[in-house]
py3Dmol code that shows the C-alpha trace and the ligand (Angstrom):
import py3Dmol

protein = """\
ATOM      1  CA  UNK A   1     -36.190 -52.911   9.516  1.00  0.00           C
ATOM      2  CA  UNK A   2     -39.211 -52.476   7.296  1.00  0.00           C
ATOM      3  CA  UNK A   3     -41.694 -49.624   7.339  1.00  0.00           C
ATOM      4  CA  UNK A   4     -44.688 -52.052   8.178  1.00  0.00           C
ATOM      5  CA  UNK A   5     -42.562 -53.339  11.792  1.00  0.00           C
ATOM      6  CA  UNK A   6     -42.106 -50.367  12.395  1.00  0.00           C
ATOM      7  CA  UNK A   7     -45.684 -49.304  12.120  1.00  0.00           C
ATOM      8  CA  UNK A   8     -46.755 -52.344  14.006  1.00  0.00           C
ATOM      9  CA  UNK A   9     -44.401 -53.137  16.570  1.00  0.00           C
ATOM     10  CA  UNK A  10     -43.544 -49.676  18.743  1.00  0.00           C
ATOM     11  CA  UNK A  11     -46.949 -49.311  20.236  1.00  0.00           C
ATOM     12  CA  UNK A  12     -45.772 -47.220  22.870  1.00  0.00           C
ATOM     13  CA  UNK A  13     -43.826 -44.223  23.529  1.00  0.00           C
ATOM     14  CA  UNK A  14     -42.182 -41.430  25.933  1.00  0.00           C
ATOM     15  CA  UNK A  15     -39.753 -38.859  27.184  1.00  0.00           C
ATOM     16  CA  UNK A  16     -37.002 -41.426  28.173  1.00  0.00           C
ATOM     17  CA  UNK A  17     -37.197 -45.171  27.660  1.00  0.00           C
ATOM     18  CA  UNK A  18     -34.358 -47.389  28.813  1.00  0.00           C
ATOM     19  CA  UNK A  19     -34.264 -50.592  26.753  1.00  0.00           C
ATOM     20  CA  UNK A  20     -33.798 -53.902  27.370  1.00  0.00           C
ATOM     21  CA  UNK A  21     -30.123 -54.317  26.733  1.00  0.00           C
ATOM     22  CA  UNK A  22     -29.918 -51.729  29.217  1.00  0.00           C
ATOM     23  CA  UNK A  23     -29.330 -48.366  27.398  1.00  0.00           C
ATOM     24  CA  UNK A  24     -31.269 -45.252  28.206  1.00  0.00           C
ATOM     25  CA  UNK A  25     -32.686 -43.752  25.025  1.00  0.00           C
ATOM     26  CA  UNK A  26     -34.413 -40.545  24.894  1.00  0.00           C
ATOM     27  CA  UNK A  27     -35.610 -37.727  22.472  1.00  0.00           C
ATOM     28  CA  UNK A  28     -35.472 -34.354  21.439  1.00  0.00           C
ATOM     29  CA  UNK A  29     -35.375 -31.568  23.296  1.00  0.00           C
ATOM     30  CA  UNK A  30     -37.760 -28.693  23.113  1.00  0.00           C
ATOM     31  CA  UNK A  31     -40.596 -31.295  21.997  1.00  0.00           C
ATOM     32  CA  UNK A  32     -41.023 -32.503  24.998  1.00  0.00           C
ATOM     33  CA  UNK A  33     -42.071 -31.323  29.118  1.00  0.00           C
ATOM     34  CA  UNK A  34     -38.650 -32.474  30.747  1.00  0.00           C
ATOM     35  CA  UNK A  35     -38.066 -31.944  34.485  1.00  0.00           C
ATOM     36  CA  UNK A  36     -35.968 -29.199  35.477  1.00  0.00           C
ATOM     37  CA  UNK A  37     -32.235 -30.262  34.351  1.00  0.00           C
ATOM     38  CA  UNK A  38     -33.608 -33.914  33.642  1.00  0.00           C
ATOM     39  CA  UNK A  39     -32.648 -33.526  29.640  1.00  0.00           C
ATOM     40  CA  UNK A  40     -28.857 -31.506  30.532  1.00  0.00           C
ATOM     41  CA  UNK A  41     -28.404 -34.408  33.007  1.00  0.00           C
ATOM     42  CA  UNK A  42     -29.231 -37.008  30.073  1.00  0.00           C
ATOM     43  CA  UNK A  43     -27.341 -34.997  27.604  1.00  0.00           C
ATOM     44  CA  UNK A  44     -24.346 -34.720  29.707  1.00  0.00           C
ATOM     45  CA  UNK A  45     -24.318 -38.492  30.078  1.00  0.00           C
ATOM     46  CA  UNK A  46     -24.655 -39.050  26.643  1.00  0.00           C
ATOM     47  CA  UNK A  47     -21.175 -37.311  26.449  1.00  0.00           C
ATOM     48  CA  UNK A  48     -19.411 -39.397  29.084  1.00  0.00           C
ATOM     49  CA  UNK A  49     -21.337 -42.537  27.952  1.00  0.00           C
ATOM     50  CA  UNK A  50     -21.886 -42.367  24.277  1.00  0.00           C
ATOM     51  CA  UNK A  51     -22.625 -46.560  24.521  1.00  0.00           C
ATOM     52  CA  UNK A  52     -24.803 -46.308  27.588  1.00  0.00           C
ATOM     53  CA  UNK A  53     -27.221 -42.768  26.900  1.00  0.00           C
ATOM     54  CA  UNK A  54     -28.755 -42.685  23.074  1.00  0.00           C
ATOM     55  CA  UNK A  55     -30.337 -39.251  21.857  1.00  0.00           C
ATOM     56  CA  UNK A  56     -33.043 -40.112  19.041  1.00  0.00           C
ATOM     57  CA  UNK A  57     -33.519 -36.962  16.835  1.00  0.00           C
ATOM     58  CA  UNK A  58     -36.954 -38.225  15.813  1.00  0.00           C
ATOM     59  CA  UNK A  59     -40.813 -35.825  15.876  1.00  0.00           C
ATOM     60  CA  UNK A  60     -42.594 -38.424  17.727  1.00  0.00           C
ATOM     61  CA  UNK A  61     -39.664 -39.157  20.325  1.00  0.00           C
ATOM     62  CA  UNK A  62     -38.682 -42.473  21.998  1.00  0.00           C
ATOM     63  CA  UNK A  63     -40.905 -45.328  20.744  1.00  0.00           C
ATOM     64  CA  UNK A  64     -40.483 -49.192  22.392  1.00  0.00           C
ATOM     65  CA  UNK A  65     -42.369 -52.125  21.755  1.00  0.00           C
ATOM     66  CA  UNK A  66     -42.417 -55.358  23.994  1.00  0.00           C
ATOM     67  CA  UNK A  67     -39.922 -57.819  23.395  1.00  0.00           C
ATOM     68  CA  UNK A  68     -40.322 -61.547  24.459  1.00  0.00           C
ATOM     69  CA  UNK A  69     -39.361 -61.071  27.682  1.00  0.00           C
ATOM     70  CA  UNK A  70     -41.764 -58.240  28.360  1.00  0.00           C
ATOM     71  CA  UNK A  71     -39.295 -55.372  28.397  1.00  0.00           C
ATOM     72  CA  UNK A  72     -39.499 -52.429  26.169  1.00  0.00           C
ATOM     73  CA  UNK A  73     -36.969 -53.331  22.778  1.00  0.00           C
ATOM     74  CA  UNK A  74     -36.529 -48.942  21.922  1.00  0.00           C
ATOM     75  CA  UNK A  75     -37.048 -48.336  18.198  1.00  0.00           C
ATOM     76  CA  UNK A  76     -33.503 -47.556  16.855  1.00  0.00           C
ATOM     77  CA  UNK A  77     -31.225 -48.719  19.978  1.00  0.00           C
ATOM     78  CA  UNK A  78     -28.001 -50.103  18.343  1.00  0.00           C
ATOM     79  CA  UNK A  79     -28.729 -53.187  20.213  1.00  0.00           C
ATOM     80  CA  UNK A  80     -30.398 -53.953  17.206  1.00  0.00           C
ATOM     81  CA  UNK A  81     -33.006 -56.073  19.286  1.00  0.00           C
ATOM     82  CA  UNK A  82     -35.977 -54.922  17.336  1.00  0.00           C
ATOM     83  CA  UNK A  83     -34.246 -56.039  14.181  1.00  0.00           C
ATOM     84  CA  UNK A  84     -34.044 -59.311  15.266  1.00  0.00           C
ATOM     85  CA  UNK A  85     -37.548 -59.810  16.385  1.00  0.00           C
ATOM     86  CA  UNK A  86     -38.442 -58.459  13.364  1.00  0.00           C
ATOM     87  CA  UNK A  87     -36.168 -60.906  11.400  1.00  0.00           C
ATOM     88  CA  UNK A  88     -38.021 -64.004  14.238  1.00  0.00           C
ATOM     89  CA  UNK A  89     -41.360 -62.996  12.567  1.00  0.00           C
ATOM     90  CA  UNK A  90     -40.513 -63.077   9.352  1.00  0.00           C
ATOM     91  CA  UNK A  91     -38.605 -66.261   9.426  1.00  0.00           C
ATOM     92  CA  UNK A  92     -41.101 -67.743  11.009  1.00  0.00           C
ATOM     93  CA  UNK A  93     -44.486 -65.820   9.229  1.00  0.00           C
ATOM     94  CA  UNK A  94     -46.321 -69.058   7.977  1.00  0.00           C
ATOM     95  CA  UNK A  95     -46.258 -70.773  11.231  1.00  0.00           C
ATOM     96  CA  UNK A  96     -47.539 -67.645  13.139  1.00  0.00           C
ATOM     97  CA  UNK A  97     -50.488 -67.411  10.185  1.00  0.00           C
ATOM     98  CA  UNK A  98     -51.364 -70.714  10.756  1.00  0.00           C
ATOM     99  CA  UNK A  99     -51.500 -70.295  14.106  1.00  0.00           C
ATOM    100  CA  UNK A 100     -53.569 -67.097  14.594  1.00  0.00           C
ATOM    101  CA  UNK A 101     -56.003 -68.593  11.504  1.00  0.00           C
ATOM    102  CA  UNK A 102     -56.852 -71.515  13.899  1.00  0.00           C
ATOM    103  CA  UNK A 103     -56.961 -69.725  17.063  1.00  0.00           C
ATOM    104  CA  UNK A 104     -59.200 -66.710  15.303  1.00  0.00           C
ATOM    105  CA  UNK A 105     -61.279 -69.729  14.067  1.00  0.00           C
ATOM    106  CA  UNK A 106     -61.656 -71.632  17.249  1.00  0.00           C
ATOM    107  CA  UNK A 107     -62.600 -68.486  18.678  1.00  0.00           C
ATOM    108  CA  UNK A 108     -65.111 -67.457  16.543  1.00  0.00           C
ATOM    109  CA  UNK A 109     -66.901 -70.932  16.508  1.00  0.00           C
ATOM    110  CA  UNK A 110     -67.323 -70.429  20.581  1.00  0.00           C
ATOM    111  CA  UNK A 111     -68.983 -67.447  19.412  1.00  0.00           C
ATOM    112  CA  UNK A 112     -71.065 -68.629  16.675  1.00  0.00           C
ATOM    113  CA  UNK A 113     -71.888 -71.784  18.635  1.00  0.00           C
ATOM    114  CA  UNK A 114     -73.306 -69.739  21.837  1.00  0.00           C
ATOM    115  CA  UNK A 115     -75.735 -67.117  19.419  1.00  0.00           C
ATOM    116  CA  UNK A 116     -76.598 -70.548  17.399  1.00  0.00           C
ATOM    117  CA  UNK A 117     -76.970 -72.166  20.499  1.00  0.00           C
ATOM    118  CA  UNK A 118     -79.947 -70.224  22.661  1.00  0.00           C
ATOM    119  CA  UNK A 119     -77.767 -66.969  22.688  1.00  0.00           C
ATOM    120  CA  UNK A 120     -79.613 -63.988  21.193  1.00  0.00           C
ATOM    121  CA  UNK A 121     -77.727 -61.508  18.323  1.00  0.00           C
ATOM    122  CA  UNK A 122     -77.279 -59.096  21.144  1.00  0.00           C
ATOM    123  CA  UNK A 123     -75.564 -61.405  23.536  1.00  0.00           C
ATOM    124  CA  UNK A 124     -73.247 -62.005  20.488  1.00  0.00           C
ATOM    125  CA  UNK A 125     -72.256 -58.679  19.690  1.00  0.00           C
ATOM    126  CA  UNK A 126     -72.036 -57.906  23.614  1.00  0.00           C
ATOM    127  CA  UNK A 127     -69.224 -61.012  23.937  1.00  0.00           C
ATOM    128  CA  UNK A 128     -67.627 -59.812  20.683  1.00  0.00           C
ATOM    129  CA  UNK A 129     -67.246 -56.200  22.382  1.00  0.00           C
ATOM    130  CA  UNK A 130     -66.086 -57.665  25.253  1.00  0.00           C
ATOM    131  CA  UNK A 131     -63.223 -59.166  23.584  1.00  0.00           C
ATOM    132  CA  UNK A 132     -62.179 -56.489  21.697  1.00  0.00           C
ATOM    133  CA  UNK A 133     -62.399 -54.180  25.108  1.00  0.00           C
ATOM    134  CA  UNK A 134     -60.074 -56.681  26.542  1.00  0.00           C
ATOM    135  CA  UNK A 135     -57.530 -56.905  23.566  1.00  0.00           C
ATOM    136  CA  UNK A 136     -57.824 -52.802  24.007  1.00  0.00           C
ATOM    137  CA  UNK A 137     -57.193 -53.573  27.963  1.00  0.00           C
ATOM    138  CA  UNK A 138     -54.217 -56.018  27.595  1.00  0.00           C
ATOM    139  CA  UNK A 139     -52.553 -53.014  24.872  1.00  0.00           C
ATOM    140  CA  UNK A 140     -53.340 -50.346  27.589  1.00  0.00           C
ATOM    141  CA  UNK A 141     -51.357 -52.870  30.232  1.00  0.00           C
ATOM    142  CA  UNK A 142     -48.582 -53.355  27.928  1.00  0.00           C
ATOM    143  CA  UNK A 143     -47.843 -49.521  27.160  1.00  0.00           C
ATOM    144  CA  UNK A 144     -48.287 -49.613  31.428  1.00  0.00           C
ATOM    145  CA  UNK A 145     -45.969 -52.110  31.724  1.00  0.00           C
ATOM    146  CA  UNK A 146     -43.403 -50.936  29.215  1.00  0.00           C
ATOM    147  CA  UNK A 147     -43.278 -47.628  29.762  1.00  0.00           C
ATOM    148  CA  UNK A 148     -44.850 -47.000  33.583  1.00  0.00           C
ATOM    149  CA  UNK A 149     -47.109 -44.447  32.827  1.00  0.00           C
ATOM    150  CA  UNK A 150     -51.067 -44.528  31.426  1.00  0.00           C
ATOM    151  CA  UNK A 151     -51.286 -45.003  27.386  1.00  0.00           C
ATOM    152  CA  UNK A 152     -52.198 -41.353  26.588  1.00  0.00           C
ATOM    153  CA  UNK A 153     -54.070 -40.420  22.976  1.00  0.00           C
ATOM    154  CA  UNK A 154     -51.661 -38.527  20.772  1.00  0.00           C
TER     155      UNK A 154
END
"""
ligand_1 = """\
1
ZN
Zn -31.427 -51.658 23.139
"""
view = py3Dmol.view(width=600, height=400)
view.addModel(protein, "pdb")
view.setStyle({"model": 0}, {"cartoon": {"style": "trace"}})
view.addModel(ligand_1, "xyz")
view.setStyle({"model": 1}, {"stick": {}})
view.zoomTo()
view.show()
């Protein structure tokens, strides 16, 4: 896995995050606010079920990112999911650039055609912050979704 999917990809993170193949992952102790006897529980299951419970030694904790079926793929899991999203990208990188170029472009032309069209510069930049407050809203969903709790600032 490269440095830059890694950047990218895990948008989201927490205490505990079970991925989608099923495994519970979950981080450090000490760096953390567990429940009372939430991390001995997890640690003691890690024991019995080395292939079920994963302990990440990582500073940042458990980090997911959505896979394409909308659960969270956990940075790390030896499912080895994220690897292979990563590897669908890559394979696939100059149909995905073509596609965001046109869709960026057909975009922007609604946007240019509205402010050339009667629109005033203000009305532009207003519909241009609205879309980026809704690509901001759909990556506050998605760190909902994935991980059930609000996207906090680190
Ligand atoms: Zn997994």
């Amino acid at each position: 896995m490269t440095p830059e999917f890694r950047a990218i990809f895990f948008n989201a993170g927490g205490l505990q995050i079970e991925c989608v193949c099923g495994r519970t992952n979950f981080g450090e102790r000490g760096r953390w606010d567990w429940d009372e006897g939430e991390y001995e529980r997890l640690e003691a299951l890690a024991e019995e079920k080395p292939d079920q419970y994963v302990y990440h030694v990582d500073a940042d904790g458990v980090r997911a990112g959505e896979g394409l079926t909308g659960g969270p793929v956990v940075e790390d899991c030896p499912c080895g999911e994220a690897e292979r999203i990563e590897t669908f990208w890559w394979d696939r990188a100059a149909t995905i650039t073509s596609y965001l170029k046109a869709r960026a472009k057909r975009e922007a032309e609604a946007v240019a055609a509205q402010y050339l069209g009667g629109s005033s510069a203000l009305e532009a930049l207003q519909d241009l912050a609205k879309l980026k407050d809704e690509a901001e809203r759909r990556s506050r969903d998605a760190h909902q979704r994935l991980i059930g709790e609000p996207l906090t600032p680190r």
